[in-house]
N, C-alpha and C positions, 0 to 999 in steps of 0.2 A: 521518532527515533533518530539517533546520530547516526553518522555514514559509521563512525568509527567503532560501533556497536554492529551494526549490520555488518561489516566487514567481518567481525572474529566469529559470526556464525557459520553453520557448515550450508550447502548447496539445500537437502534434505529440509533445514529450518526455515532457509530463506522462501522456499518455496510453501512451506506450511505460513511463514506472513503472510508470503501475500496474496495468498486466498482469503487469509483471515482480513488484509485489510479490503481486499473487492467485494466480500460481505458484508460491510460496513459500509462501503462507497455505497451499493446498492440499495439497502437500507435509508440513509441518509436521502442518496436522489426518488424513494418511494415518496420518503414523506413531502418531498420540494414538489415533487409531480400531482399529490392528493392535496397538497395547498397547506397543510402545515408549516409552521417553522421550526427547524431542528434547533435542540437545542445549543449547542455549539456550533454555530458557523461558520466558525474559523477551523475548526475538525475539518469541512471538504478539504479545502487545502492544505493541512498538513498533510493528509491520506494521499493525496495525489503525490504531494511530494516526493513523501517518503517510497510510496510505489515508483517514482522514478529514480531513486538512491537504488531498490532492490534492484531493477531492472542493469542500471548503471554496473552495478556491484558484481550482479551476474555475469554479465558482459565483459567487464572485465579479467575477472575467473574463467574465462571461457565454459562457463555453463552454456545449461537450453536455451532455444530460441523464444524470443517474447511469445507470451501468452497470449 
């Protein structure tokens, strides 16, 4: 996702991402840990990414504390 997308969302959304994308992290490092290869592996690192824009974003906004 673009910073400039996550910015117009409200605190409330931001925080519903990114649970959504740490289930997906999770997921993803399941299958790394049982020796499959995920399909997209360039996915880990957008997820991270983008986890670090919400966090950024948060922080800026003077939202909550990291999760």
């Amino acid at each position: 996702m673009k910073a400039k997308e996550l910015k117009s969302l409200n605190e409330a959304d931001l925080h519903v991402k990114m649970i959504e994308l740490k289930k997906d992290m999770m997921k993803i490092n399941a299958q790394i840990a049982i020796g499959t290869i995920p399909k997209s592996p360039g996915k880990i690192k957008e997820i991270r990414r983008t986890i670090a824009k919400i966090l950024t974003i948060r922080k800026l906004k003077g939202g909550s504390k990291k999760e």
